[in-house]
ROTORGU-816077 format. One record per atom (N, C-alpha, C): x, y, z; residue number from 1; atom name; residue in one letter. Coordinates in steps of 0.001 Angstrom, whole numbers, plus 500000, padded with zeros to 6 digits. Each point is the difference from the previous one (the first is absolute). Example, Ala and Ser with C-alpha at 12.3 -4.5 7.8 and 13.67 -1.06 7.14 Angstrom:
<sites>
<site X="513190" Y="494310" Z="507800" num="1" atome="N" residu="a"/>
<site X="499110" Y="501190" Z="500000" num="1" atome="CA" residu="a"/>
<site X="500900" Y="501200" Z="500000" num="1" atome="C" residu="a"/>
<site X="499650" Y="501050" Z="499280" num="2" atome="N" residu="s"/>
<site X="500820" Y="501190" Z="500060" num="2" atome="CA" residu="s"/>
<site X="499230" Y="501090" Z="500730" num="2" atome="C" residu="s"/>
</sites>
This chain:
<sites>
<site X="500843" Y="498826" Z="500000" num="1" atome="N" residu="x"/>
<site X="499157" Y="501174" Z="500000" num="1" atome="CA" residu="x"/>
<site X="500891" Y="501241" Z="500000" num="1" atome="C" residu="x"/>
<site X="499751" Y="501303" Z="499572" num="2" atome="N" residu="x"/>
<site X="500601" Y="501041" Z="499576" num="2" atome="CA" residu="x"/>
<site X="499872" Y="500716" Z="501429" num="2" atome="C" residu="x"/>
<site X="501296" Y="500108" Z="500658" num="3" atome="N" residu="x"/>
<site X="499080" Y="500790" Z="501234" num="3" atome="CA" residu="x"/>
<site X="500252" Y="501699" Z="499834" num="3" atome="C" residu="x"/>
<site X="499581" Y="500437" Z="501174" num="4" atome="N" residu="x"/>
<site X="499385" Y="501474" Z="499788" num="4" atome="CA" residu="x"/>
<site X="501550" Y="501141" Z="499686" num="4" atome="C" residu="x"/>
<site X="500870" Y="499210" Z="500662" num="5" atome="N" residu="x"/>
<site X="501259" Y="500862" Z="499555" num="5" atome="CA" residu="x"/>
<site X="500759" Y="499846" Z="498677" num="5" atome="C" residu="x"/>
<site X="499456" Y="498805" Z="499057" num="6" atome="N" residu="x"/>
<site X="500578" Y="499667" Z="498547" num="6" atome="CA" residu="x"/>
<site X="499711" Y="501134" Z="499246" num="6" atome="C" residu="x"/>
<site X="500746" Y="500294" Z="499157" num="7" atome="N" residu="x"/>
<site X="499066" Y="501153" Z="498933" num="7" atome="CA" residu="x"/>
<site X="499630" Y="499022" Z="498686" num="7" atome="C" residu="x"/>
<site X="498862" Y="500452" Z="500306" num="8" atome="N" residu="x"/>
<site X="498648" Y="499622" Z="498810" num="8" atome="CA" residu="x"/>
<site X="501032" Y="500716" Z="498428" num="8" atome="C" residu="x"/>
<site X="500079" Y="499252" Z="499010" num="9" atome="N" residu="x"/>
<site X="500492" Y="500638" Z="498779" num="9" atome="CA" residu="x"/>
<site X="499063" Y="500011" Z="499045" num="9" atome="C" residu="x"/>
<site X="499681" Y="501121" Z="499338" num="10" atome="N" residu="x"/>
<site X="499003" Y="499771" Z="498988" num="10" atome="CA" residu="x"/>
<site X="500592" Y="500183" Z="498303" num="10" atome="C" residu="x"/>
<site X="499570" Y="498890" Z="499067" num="11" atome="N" residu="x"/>
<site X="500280" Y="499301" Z="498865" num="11" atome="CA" residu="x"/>
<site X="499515" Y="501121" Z="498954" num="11" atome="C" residu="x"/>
<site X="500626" Y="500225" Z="499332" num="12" atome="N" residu="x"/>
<site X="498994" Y="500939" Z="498647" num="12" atome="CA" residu="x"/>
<site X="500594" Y="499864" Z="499217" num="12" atome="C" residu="x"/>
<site X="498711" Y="499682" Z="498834" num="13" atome="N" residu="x"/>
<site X="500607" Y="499215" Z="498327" num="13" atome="CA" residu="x"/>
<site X="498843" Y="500659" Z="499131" num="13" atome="C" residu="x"/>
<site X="500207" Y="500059" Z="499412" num="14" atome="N" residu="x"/>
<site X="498993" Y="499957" Z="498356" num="14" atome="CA" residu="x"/>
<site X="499626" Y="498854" Z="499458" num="14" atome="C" residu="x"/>
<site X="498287" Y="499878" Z="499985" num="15" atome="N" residu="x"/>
<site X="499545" Y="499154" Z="498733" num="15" atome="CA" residu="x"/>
<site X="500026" Y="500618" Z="498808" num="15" atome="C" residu="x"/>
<site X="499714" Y="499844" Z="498564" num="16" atome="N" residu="x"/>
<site X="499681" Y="500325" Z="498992" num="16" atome="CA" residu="x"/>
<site X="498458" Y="499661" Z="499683" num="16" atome="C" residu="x"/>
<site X="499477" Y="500361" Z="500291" num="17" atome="N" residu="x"/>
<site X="498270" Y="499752" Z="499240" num="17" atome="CA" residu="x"/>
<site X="499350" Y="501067" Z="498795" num="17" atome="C" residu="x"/>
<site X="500355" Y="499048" Z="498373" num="18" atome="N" residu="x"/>
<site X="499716" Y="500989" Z="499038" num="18" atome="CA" residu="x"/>
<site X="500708" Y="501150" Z="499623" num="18" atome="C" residu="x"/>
<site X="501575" Y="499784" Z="500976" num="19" atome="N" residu="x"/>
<site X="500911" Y="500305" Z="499168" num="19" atome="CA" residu="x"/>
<site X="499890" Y="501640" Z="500795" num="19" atome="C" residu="x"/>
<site X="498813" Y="499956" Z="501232" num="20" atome="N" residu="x"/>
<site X="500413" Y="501170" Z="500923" num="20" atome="CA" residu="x"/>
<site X="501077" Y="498809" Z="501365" num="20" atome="C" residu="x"/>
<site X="500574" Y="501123" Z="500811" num="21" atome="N" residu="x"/>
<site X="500253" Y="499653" Z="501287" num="21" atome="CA" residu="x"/>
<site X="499441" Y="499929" Z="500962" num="21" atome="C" residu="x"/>
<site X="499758" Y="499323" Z="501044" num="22" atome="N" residu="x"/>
<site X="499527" Y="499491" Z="501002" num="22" atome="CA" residu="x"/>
<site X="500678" Y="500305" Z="501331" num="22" atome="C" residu="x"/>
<site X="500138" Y="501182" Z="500835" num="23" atome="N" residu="x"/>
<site X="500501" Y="499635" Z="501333" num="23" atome="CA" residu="x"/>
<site X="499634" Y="499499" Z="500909" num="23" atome="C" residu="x"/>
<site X="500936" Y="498953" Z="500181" num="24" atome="N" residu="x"/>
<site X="499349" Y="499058" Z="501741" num="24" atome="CA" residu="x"/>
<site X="500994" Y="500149" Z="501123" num="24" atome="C" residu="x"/>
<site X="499688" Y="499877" Z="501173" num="25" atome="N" residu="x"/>
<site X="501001" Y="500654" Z="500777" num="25" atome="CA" residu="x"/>
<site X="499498" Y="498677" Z="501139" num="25" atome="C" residu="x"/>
<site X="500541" Y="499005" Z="500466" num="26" atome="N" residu="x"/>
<site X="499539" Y="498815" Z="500797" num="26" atome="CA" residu="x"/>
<site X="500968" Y="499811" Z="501236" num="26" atome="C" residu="x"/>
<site X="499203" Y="500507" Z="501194" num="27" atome="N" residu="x"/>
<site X="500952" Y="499307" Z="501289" num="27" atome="CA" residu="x"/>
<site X="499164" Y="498616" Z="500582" num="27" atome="C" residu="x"/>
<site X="501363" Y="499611" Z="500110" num="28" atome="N" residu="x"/>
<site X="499554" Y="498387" Z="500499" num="28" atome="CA" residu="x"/>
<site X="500058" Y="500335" Z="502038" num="28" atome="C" residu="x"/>
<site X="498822" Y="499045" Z="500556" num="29" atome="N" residu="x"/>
<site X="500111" Y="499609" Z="501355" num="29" atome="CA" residu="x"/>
<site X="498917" Y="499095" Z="500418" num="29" atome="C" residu="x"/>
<site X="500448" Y="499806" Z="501103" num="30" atome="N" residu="x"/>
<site X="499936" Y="498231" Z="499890" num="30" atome="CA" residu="x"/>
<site X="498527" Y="500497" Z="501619" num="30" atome="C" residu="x"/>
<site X="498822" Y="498749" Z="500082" num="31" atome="N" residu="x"/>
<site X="499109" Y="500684" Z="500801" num="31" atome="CA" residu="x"/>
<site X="500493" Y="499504" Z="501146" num="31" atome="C" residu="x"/>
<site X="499550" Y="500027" Z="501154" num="32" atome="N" residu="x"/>
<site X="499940" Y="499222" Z="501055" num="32" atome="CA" residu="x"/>
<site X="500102" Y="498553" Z="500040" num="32" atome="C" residu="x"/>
<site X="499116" Y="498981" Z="499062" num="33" atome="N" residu="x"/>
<site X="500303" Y="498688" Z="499725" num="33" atome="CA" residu="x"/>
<site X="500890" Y="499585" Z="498764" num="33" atome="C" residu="x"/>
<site X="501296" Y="501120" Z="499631" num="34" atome="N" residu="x"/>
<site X="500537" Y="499611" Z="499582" num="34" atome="CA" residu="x"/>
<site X="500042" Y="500033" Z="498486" num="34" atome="C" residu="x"/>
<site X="498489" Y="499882" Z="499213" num="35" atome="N" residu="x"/>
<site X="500073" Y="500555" Z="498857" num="35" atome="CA" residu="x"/>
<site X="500429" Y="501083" Z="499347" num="35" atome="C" residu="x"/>
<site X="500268" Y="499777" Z="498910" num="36" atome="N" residu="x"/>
<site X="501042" Y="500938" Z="499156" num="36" atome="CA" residu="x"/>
<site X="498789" Y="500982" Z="499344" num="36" atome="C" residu="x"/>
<site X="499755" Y="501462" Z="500068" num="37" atome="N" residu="x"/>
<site X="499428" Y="500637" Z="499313" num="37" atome="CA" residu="x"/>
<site X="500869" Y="501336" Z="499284" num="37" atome="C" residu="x"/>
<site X="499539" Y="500483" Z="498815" num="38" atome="N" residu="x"/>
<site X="500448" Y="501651" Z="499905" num="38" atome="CA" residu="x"/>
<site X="498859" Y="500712" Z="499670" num="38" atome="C" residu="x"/>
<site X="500391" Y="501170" Z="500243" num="39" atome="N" residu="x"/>
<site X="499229" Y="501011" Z="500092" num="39" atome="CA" residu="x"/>
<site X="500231" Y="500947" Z="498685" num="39" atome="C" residu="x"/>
<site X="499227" Y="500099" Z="498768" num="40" atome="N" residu="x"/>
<site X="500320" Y="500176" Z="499073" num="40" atome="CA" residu="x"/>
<site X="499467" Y="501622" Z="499090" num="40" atome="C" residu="x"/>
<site X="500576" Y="500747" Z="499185" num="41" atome="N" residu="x"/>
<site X="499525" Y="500868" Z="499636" num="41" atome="CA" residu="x"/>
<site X="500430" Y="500427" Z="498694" num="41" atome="C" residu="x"/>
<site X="498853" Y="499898" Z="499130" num="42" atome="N" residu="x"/>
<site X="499979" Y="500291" Z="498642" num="42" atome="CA" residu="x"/>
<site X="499799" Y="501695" Z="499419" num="42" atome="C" residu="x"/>
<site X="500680" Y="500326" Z="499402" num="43" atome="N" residu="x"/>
<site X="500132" Y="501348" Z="499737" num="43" atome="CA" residu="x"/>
<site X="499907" Y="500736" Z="501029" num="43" atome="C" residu="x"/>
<site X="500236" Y="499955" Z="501389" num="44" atome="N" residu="x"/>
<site X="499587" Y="500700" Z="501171" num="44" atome="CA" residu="x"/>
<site X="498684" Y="499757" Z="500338" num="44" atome="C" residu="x"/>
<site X="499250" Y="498846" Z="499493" num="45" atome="N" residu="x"/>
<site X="498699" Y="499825" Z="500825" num="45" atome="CA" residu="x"/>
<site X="499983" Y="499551" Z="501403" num="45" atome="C" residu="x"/>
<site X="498852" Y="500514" Z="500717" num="46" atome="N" residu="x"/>
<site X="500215" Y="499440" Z="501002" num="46" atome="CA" residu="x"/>
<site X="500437" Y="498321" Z="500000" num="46" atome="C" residu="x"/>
<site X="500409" Y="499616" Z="501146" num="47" atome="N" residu="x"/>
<site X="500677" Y="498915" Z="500330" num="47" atome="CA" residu="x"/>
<site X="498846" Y="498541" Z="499889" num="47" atome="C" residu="x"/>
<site X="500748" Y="498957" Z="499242" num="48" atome="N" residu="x"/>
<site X="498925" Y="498867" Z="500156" num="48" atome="CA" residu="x"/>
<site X="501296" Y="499010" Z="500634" num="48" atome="C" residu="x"/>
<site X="498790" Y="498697" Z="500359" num="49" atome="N" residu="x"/>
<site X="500990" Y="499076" Z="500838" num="49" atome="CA" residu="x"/>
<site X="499890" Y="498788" Z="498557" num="49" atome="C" residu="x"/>
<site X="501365" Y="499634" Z="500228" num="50" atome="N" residu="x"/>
<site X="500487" Y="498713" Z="498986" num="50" atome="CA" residu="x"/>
<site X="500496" Y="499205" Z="501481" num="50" atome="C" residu="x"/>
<site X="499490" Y="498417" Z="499638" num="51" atome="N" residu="x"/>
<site X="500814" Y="499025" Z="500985" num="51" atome="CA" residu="x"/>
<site X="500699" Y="498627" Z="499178" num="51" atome="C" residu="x"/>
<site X="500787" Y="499722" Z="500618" num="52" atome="N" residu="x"/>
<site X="500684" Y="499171" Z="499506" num="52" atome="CA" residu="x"/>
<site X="499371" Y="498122" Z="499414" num="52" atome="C" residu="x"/>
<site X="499626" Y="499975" Z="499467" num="53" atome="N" residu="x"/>
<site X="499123" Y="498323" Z="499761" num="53" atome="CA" residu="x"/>
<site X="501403" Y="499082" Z="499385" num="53" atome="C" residu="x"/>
<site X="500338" Y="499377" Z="501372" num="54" atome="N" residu="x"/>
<site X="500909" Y="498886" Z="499553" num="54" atome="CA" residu="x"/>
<site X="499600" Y="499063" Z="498903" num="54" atome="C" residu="x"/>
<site X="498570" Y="499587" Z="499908" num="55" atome="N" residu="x"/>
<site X="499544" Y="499096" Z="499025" num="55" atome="CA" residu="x"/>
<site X="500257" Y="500706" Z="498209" num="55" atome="C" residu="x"/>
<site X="499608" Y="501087" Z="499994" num="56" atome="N" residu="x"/>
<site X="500112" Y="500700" Z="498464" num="56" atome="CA" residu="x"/>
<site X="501449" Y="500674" Z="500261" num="56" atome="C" residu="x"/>
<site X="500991" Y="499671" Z="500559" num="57" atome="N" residu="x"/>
<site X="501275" Y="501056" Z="500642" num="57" atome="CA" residu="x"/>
<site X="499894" Y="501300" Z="498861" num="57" atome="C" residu="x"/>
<site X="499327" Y="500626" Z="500910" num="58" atome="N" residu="x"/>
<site X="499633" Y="501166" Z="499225" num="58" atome="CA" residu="x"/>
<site X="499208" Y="500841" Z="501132" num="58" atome="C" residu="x"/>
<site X="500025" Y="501455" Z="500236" num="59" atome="N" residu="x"/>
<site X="499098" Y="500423" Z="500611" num="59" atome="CA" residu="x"/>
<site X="498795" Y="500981" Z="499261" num="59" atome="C" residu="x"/>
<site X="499021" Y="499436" Z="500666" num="60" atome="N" residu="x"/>
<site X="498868" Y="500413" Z="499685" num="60" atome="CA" residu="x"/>
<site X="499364" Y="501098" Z="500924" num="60" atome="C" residu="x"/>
<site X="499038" Y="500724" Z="499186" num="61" atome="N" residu="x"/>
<site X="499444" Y="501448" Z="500849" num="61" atome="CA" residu="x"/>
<site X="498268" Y="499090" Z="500441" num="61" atome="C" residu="x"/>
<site X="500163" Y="500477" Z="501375" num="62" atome="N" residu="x"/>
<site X="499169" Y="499656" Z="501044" num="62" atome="CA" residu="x"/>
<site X="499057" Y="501103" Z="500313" num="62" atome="C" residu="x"/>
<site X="500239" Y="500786" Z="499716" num="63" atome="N" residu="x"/>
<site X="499520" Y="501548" Z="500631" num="63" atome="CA" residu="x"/>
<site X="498172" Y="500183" Z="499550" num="63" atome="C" residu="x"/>
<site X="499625" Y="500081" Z="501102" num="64" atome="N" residu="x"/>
<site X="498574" Y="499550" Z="499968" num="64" atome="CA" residu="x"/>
<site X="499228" Y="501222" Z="499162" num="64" atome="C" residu="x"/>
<site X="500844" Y="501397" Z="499901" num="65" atome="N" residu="x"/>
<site X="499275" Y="501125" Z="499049" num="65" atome="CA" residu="x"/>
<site X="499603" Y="499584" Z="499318" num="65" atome="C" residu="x"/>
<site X="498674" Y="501343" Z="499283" num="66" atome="N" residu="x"/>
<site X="499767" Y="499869" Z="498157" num="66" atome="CA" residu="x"/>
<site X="500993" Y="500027" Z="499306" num="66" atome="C" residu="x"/>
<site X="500632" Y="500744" Z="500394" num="67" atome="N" residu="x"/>
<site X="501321" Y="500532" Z="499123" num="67" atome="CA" residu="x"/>
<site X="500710" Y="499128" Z="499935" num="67" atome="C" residu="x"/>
<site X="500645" Y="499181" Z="500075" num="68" atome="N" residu="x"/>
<site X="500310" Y="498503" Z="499389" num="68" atome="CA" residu="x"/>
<site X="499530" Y="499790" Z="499265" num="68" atome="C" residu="x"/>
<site X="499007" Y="500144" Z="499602" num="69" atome="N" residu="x"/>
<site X="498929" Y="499099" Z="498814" num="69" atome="CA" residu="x"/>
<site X="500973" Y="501397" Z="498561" num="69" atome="C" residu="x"/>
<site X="500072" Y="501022" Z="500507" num="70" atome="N" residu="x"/>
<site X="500681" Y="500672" Z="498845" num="70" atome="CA" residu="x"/>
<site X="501508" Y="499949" Z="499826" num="70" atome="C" residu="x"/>
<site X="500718" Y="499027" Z="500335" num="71" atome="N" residu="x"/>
<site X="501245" Y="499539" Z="499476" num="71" atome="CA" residu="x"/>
<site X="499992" Y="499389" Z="499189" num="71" atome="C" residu="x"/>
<site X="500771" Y="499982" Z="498759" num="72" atome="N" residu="x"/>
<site X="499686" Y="498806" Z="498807" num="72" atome="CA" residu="x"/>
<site X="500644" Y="498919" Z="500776" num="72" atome="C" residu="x"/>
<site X="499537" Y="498963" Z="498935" num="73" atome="N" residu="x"/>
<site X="500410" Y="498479" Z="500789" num="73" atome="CA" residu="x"/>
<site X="501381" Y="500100" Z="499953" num="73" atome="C" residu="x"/>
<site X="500357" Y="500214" Z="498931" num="74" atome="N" residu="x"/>
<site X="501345" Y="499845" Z="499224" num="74" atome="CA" residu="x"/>
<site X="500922" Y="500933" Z="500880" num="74" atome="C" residu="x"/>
<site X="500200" Y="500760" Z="500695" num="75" atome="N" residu="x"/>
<site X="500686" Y="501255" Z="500902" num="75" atome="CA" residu="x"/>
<site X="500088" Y="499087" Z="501310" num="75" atome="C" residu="x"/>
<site X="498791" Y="499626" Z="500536" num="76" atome="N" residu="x"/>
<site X="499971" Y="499052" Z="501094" num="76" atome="CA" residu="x"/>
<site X="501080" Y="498770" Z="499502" num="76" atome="C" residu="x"/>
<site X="499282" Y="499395" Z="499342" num="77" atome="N" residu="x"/>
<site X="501263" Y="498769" Z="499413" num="77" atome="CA" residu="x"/>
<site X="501752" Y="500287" Z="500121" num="77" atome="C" residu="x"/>
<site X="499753" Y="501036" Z="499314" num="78" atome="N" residu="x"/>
<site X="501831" Y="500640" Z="499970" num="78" atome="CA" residu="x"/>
<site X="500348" Y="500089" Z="501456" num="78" atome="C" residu="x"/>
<site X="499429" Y="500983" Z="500463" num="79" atome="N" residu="x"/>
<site X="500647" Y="500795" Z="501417" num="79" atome="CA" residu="x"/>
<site X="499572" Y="498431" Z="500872" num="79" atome="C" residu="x"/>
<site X="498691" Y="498982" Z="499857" num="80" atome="N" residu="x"/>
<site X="500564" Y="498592" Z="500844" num="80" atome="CA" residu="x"/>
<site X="501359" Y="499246" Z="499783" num="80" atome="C" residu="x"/>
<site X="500068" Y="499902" Z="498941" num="81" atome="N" residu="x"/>
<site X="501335" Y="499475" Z="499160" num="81" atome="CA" residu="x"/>
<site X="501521" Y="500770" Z="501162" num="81" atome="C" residu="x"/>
<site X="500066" Y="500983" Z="499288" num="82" atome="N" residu="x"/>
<site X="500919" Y="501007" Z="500428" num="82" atome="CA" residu="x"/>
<site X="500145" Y="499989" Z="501990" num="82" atome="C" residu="x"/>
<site X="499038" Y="499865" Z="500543" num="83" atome="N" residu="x"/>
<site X="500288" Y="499903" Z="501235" num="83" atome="CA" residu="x"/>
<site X="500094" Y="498584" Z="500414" num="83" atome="C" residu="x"/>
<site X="499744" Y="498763" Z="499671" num="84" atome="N" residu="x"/>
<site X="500543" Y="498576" Z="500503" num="84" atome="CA" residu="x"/>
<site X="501441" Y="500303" Z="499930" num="84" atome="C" residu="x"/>
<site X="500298" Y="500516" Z="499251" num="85" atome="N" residu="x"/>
<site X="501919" Y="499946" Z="499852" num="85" atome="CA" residu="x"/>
<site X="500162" Y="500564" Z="501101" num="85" atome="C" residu="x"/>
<site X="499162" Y="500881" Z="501371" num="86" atome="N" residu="x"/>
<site X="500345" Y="500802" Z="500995" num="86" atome="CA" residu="x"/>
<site X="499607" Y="499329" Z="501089" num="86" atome="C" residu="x"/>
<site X="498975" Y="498882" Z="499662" num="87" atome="N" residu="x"/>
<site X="499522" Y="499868" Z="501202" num="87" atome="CA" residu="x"/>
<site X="500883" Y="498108" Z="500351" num="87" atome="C" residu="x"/>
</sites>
């Protein structure tokens, strides 16, 4: 577990979708039981939660908002992709 004196580092990369850029900016931390989550942000949107799914090793967005439903699949896919290599 990450404790409270570690510094949290946060990840920032570019997708390409359609040939625009994509900023994601993803800090990883781990909850109380141990699961791996990040806390993720697309063009400066507010923050959604991605967690880690050992079964698809890939993390997937959990985040119970509407606003999830307006991420393309394909952005989710990438930035899951892109953070298993972190988690």
């Amino acid at each position: 577990m990450i404790s409270r004196t570690e510094k949290v580092t946060t990840e920032k990369f570019n997708i390409f979708l359609e040939g625009r850029p994509v900023a994601v900016k993803a800090s990883r931390y781990q909850t109380h039981n141990n699961e791996i989550r990040f806390r993720v942000s697309i063009n400066d949107s507010p923050v959604y939660i991605f967690a880690y799914d050992e079964s698809l090793n890939k993390a997937i967005a959990i985040d119970q908002s509407s606003a999830i439903a307006a991420i393309s699949p394909y952005i989710e896919e990438e930035i899951g992709s892109r953070l298993a290599a972190a988690a």
